[in-house]
Predicted model as a PDB file, atoms N, CA, C, CB and O in Angstrom, pLDDT in the B-factor column:
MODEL        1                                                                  
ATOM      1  N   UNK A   1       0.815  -1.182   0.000  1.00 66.00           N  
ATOM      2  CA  UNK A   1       0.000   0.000   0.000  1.00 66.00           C  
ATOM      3  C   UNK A   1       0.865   1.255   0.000  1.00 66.00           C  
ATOM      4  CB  UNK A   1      -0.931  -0.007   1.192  1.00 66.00           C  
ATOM      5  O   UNK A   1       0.313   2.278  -0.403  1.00 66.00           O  
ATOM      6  N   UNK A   2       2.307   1.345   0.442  1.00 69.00           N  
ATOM      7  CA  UNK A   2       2.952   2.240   0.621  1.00 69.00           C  
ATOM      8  C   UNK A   2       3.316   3.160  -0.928  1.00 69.00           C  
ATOM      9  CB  UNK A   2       4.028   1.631   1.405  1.00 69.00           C  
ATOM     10  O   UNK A   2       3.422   4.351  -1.223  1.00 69.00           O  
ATOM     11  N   UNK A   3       3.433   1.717  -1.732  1.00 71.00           N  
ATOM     12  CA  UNK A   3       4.162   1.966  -3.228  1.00 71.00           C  
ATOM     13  C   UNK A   3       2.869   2.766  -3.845  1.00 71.00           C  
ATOM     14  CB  UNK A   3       4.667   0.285  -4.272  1.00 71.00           C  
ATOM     15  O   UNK A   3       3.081   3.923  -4.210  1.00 71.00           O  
ATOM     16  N   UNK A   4       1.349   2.156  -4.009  1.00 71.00           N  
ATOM     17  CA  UNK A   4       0.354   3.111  -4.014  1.00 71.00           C  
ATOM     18  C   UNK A   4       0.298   4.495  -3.852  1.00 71.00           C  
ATOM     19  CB  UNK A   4      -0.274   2.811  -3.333  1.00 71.00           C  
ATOM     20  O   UNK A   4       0.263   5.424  -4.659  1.00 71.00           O  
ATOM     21  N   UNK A   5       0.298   4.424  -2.410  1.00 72.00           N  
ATOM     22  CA  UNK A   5       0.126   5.757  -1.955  1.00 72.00           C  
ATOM     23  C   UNK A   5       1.087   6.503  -2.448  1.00 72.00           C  
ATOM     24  CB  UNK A   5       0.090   5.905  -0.607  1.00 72.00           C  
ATOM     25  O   UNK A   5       0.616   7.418  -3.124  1.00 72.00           O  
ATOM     26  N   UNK A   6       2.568   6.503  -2.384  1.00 74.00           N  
ATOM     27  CA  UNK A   6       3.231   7.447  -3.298  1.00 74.00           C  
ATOM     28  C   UNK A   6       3.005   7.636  -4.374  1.00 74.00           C  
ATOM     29  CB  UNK A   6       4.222   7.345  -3.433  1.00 74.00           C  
ATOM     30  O   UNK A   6       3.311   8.690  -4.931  1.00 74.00           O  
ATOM     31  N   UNK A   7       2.251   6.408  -5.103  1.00 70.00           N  
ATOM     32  CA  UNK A   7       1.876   7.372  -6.741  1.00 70.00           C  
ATOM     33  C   UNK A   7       0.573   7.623  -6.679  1.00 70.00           C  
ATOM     34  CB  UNK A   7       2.093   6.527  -8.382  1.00 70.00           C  
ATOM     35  O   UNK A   7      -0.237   7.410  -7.582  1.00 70.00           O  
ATOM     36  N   UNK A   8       0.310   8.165  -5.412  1.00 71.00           N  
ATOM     37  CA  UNK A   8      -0.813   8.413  -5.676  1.00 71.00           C  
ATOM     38  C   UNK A   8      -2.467   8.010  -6.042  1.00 71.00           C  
ATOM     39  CB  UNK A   8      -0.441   8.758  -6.131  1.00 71.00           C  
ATOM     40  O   UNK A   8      -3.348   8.846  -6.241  1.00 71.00           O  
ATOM     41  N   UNK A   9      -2.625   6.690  -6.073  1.00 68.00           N  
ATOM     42  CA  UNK A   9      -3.117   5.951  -6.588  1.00 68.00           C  
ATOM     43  C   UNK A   9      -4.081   5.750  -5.856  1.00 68.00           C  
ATOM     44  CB  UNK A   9      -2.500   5.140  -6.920  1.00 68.00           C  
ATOM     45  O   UNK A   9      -5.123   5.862  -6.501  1.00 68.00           O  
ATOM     46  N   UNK A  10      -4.322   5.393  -4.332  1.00 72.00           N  
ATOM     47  CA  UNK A  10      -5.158   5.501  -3.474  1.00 72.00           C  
ATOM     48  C   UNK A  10      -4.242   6.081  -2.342  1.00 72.00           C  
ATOM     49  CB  UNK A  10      -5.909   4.239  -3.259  1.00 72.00           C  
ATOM     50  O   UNK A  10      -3.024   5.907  -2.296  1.00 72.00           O  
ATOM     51  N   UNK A  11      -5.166   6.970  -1.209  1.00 77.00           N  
ATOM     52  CA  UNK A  11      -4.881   7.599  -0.378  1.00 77.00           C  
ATOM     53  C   UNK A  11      -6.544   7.479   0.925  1.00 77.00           C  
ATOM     54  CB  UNK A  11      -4.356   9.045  -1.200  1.00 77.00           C  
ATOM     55  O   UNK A  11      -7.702   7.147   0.672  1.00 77.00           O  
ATOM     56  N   UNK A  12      -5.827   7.964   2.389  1.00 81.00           N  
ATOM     57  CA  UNK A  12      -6.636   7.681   3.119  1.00 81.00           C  
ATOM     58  C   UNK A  12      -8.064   8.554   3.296  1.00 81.00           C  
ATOM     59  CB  UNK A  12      -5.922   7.572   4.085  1.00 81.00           C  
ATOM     60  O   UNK A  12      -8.821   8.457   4.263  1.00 81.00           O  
ATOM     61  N   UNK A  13      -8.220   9.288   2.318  1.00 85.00           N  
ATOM     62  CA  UNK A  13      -9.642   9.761   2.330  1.00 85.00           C  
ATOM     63  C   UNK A  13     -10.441   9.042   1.916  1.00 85.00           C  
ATOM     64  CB  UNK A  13      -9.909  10.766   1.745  1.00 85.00           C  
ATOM     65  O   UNK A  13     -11.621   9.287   2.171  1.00 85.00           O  
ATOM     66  N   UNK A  14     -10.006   7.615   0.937  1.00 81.00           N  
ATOM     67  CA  UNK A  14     -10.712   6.847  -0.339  1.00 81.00           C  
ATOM     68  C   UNK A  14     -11.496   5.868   0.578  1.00 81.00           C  
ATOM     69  CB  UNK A  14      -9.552   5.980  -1.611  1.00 81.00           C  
ATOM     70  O   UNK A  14     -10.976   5.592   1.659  1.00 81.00           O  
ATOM     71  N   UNK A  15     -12.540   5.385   0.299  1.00 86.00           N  
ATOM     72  CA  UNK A  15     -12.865   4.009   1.094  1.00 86.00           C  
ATOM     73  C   UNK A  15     -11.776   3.081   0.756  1.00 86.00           C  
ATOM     74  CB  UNK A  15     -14.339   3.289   0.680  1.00 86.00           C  
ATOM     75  O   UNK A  15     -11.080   2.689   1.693  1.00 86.00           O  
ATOM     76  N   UNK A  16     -11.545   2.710  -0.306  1.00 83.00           N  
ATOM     77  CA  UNK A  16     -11.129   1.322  -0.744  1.00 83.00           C  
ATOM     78  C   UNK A  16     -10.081   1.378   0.244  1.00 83.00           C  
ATOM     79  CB  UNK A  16     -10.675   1.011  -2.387  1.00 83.00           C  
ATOM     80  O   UNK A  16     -10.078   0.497   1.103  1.00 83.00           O  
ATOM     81  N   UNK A  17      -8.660   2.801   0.276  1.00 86.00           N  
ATOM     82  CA  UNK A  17      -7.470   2.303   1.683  1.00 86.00           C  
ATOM     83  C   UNK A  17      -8.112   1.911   2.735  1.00 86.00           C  
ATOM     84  CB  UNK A  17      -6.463   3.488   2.371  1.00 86.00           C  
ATOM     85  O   UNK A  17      -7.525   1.060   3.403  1.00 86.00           O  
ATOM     86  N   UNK A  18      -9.289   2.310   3.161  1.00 90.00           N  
ATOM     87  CA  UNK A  18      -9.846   1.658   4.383  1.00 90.00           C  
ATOM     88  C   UNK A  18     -10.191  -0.041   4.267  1.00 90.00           C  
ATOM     89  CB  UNK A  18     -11.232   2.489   4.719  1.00 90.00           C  
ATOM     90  O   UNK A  18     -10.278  -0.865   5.178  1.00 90.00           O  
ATOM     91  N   UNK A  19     -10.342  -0.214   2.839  1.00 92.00           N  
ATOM     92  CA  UNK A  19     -11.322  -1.385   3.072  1.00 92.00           C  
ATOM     93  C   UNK A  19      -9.591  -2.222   2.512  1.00 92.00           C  
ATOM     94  CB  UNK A  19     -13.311  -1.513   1.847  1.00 92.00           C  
ATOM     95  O   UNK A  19      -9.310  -3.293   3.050  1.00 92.00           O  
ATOM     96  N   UNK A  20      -9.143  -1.952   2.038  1.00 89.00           N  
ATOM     97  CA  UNK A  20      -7.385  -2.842   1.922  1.00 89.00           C  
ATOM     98  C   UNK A  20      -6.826  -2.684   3.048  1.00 89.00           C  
ATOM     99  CB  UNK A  20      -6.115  -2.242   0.796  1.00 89.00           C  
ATOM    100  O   UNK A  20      -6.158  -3.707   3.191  1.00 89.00           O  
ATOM    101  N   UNK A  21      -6.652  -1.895   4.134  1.00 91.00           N  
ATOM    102  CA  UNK A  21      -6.565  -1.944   5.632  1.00 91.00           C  
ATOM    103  C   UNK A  21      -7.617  -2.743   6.369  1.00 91.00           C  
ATOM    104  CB  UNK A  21      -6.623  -0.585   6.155  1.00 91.00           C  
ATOM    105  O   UNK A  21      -7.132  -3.086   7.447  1.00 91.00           O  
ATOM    106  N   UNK A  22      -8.713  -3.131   6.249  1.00 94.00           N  
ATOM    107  CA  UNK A  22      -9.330  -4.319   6.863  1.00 94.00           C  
ATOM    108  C   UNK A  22      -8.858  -5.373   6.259  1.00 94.00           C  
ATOM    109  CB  UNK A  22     -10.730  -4.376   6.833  1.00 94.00           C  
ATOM    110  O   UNK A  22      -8.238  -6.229   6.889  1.00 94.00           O  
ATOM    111  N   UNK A  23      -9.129  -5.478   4.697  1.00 92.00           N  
ATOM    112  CA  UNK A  23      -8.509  -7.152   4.226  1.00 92.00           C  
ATOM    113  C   UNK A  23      -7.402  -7.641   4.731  1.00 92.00           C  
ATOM    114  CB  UNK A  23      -8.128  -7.351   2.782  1.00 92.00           C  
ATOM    115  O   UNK A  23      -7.260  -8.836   4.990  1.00 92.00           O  
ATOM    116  N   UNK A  24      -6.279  -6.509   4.963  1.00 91.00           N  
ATOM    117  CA  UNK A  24      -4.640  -7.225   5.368  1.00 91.00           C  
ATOM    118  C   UNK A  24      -5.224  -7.472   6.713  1.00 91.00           C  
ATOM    119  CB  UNK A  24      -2.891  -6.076   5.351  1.00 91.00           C  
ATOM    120  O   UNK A  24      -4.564  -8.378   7.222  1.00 91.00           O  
ATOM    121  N   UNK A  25      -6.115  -7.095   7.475  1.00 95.00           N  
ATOM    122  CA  UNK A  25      -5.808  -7.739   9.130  1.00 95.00           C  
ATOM    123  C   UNK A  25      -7.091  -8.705   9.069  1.00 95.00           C  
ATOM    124  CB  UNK A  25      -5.896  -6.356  10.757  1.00 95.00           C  
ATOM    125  O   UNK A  25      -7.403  -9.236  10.135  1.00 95.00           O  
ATOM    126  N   UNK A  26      -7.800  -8.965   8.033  1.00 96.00           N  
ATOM    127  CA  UNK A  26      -8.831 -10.614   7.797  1.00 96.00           C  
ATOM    128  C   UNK A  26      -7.336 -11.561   7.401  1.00 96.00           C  
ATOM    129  CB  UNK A  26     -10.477 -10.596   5.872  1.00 96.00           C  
ATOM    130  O   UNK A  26      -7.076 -12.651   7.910  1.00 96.00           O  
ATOM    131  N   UNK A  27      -6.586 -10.940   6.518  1.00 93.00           N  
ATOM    132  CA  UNK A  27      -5.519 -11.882   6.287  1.00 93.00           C  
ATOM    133  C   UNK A  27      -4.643 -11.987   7.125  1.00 93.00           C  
ATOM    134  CB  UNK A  27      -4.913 -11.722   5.287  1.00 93.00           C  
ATOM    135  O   UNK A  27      -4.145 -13.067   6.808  1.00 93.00           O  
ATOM    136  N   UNK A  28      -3.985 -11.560   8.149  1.00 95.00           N  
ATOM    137  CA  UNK A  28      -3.373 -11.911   8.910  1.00 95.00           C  
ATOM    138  C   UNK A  28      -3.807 -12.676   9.784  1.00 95.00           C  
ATOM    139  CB  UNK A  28      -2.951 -11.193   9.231  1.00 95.00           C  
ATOM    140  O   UNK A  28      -2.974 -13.366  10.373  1.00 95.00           O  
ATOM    141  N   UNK A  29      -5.635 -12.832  10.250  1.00 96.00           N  
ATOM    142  CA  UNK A  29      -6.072 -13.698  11.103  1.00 96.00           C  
ATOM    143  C   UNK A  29      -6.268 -15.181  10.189  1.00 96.00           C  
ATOM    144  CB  UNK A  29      -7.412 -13.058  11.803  1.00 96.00           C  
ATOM    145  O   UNK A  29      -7.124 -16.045  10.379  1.00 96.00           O  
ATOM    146  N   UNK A  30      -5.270 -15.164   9.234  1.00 96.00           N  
ATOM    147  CA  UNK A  30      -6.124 -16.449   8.130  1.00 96.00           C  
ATOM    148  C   UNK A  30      -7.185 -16.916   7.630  1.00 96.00           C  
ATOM    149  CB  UNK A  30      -6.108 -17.361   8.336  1.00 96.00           C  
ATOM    150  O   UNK A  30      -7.399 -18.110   7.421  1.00 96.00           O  
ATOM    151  N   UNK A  31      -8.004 -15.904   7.380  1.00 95.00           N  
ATOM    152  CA  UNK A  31      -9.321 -15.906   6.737  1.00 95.00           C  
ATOM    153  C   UNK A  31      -8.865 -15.801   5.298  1.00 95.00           C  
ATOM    154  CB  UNK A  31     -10.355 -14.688   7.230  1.00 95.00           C  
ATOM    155  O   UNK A  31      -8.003 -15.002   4.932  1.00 95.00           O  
ATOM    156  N   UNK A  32      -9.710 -16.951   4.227  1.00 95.00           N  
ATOM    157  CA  UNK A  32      -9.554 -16.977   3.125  1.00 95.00           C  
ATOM    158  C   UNK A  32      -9.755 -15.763   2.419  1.00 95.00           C  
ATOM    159  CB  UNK A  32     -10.148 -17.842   2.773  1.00 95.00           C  
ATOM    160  O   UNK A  32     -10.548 -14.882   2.752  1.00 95.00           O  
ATOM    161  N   UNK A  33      -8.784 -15.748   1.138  1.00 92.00           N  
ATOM    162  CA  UNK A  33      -9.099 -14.750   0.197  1.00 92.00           C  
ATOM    163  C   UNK A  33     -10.111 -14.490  -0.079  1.00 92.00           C  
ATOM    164  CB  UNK A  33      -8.712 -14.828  -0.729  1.00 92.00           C  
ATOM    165  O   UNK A  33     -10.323 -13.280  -0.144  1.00 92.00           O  
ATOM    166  N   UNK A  34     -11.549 -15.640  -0.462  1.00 94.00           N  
ATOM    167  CA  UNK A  34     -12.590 -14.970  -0.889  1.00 94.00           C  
ATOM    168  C   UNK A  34     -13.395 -14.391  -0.130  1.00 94.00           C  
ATOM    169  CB  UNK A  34     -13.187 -15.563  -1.505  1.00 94.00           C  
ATOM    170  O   UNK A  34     -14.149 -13.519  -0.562  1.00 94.00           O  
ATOM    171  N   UNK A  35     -13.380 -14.854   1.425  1.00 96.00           N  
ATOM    172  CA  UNK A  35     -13.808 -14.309   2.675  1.00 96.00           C  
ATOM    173  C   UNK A  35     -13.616 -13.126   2.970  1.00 96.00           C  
ATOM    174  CB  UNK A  35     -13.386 -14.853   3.583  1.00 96.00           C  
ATOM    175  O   UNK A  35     -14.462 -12.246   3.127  1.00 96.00           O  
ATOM    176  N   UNK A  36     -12.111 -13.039   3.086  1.00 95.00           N  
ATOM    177  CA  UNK A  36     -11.665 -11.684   3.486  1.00 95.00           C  
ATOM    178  C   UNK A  36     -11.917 -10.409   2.132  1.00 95.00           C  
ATOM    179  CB  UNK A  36      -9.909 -11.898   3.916  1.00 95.00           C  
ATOM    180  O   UNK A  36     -11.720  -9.211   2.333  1.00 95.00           O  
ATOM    181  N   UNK A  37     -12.227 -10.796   1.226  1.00 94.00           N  
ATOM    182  CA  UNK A  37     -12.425  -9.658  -0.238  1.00 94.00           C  
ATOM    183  C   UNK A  37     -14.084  -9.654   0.473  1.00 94.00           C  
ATOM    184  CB  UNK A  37     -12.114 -10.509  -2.554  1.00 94.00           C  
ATOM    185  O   UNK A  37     -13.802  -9.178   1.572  1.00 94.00           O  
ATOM    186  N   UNK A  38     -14.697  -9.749   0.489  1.00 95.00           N  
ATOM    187  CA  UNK A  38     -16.093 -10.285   0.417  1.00 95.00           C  
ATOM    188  C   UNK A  38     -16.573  -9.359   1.592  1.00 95.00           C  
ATOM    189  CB  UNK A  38     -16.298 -12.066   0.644  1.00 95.00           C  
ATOM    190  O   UNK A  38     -16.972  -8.218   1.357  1.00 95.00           O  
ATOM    191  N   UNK A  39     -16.524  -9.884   2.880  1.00 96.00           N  
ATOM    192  CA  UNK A  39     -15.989  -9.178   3.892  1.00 96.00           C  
ATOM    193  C   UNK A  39     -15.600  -7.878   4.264  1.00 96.00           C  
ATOM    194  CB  UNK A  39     -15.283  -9.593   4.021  1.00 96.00           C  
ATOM    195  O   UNK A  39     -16.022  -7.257   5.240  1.00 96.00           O  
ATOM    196  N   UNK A  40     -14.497  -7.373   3.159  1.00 95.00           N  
ATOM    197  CA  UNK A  40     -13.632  -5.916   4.038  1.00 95.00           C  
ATOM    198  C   UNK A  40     -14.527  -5.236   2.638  1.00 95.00           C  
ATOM    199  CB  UNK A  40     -11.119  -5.703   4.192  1.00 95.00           C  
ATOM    200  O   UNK A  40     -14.324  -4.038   2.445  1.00 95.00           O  
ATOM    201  N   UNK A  41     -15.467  -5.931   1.700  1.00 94.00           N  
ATOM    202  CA  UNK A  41     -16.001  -4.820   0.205  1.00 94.00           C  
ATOM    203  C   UNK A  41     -14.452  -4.012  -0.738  1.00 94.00           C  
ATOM    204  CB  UNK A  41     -17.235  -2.983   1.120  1.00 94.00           C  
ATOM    205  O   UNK A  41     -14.482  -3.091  -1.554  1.00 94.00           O  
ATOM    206  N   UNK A  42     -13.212  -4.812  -0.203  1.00 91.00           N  
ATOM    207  CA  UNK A  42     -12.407  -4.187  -1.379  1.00 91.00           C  
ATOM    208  C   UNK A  42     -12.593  -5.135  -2.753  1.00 91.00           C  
ATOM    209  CB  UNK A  42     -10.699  -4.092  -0.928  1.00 91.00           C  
ATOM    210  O   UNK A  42     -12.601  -6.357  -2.901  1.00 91.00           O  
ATOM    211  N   UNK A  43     -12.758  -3.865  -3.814  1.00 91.00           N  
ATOM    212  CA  UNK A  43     -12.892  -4.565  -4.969  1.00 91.00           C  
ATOM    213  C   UNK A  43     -11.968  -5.749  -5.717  1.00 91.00           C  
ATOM    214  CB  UNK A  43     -12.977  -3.642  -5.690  1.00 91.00           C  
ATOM    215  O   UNK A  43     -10.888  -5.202  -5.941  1.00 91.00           O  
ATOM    216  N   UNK A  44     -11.931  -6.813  -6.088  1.00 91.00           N  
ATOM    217  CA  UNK A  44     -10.911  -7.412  -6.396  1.00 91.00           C  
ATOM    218  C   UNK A  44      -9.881  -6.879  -7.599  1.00 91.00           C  
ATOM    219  CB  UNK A  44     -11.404  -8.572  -6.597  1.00 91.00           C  
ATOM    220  O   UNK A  44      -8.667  -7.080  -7.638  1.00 91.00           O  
ATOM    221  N   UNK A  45     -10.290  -6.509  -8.091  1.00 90.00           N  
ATOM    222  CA  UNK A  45      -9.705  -5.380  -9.133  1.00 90.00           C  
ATOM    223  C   UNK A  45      -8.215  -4.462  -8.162  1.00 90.00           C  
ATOM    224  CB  UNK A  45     -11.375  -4.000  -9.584  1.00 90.00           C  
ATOM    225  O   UNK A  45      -7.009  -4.621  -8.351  1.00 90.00           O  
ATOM    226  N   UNK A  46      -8.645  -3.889  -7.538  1.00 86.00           N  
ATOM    227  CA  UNK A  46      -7.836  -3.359  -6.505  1.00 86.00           C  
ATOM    228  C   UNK A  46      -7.020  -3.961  -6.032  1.00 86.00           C  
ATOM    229  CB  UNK A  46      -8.326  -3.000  -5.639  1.00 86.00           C  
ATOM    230  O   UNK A  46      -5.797  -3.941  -6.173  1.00 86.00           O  
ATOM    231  N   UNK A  47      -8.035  -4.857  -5.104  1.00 88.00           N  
ATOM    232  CA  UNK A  47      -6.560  -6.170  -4.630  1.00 88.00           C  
ATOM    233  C   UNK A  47      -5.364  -6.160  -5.452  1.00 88.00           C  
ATOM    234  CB  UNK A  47      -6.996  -7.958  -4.839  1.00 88.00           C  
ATOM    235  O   UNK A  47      -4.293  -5.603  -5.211  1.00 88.00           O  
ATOM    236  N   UNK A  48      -5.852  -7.169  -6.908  1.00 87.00           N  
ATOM    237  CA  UNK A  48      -4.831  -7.535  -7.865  1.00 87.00           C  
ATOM    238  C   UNK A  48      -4.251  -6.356  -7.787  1.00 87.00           C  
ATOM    239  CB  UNK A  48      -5.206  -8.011  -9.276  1.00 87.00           C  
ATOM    240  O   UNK A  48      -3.420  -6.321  -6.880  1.00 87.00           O  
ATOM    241  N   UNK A  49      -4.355  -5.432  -8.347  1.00 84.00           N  
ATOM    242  CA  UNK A  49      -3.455  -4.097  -8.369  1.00 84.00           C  
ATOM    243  C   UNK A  49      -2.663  -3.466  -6.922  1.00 84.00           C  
ATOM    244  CB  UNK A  49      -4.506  -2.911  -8.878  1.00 84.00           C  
ATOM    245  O   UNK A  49      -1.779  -2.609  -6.954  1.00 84.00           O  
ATOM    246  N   UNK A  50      -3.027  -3.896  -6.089  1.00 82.00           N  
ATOM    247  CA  UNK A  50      -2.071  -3.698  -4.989  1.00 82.00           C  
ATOM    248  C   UNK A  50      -0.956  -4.876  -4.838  1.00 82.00           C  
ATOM    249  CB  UNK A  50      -2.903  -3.581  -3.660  1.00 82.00           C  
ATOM    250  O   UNK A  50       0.208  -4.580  -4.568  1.00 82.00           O  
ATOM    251  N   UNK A  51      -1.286  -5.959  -4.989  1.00 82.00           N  
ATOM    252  CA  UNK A  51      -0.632  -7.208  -4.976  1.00 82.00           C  
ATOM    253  C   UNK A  51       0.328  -6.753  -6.475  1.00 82.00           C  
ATOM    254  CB  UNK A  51      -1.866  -8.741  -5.030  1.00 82.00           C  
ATOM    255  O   UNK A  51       1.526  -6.837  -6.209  1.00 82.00           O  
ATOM    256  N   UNK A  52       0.218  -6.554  -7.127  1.00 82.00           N  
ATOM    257  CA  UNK A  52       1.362  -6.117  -8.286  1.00 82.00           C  
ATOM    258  C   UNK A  52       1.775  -5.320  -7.600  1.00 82.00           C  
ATOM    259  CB  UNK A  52       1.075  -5.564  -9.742  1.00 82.00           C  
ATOM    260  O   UNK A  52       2.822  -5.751  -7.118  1.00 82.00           O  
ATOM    261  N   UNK A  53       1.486  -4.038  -7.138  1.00 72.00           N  
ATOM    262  CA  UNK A  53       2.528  -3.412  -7.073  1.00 72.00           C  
ATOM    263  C   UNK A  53       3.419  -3.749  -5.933  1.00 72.00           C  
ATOM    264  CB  UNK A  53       2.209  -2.216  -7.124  1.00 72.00           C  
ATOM    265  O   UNK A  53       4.307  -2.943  -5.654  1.00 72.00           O  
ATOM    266  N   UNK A  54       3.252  -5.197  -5.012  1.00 73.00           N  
ATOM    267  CA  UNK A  54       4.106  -5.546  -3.887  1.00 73.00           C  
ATOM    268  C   UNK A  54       4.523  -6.425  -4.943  1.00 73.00           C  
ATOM    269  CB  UNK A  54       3.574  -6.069  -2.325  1.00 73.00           C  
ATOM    270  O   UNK A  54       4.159  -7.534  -4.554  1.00 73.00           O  
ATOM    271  N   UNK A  55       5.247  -6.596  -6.388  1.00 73.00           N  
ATOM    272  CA  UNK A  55       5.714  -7.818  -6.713  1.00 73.00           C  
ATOM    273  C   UNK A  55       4.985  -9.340  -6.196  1.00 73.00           C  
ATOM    274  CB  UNK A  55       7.030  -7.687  -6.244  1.00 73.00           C  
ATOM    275  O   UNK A  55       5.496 -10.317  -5.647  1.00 73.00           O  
ATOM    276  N   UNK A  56       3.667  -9.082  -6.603  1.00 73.00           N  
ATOM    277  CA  UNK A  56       3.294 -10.587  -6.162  1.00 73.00           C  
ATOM    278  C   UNK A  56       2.097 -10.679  -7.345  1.00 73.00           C  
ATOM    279  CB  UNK A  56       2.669 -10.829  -4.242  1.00 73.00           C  
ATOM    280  O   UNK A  56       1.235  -9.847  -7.630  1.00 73.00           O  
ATOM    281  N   UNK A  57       2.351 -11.916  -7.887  1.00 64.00           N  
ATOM    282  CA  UNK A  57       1.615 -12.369  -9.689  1.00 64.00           C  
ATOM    283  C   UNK A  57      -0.333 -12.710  -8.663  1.00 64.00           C  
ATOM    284  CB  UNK A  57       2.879 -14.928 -10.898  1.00 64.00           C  
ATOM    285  O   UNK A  57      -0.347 -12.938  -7.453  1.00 64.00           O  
ATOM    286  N   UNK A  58      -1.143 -12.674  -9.181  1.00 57.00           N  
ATOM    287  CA  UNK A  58      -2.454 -12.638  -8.061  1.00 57.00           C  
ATOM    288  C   UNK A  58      -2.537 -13.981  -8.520  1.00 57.00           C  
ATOM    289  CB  UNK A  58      -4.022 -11.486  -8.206  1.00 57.00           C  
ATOM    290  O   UNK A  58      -3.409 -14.731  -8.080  1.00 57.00           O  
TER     291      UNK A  58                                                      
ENDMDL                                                                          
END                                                                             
């Protein structure tokens, strides 16, 4: 989220940083991916695009 936020891309006024700040702490308690997307309402679209920009293929 860090690499994001410097380009600007999402920032903390947006829902979605809020709702990618709930998914990472559904994922840290090991709640499945489709749970935790489902759950925190971040779009999966987003996800994937945050997960690229941490170098990780979705």
């Amino acid at each position: 989220m860090h690499i994001a936020r410097s380009r600007r891309q999402i920032n903390r006024n947006h829902d979605n940083y809020w709702f990618a700040q709930s998914m990472a702490r559904y994922l840290k308690r090991d709640v499945s991916i489709e749970k935790a997307l489902r759950w925190s309402r971040l779009p999966e679209k987003t996800f994937n695009d945050l997960l690229g920009h941490g170098g990780v293929s979705p």
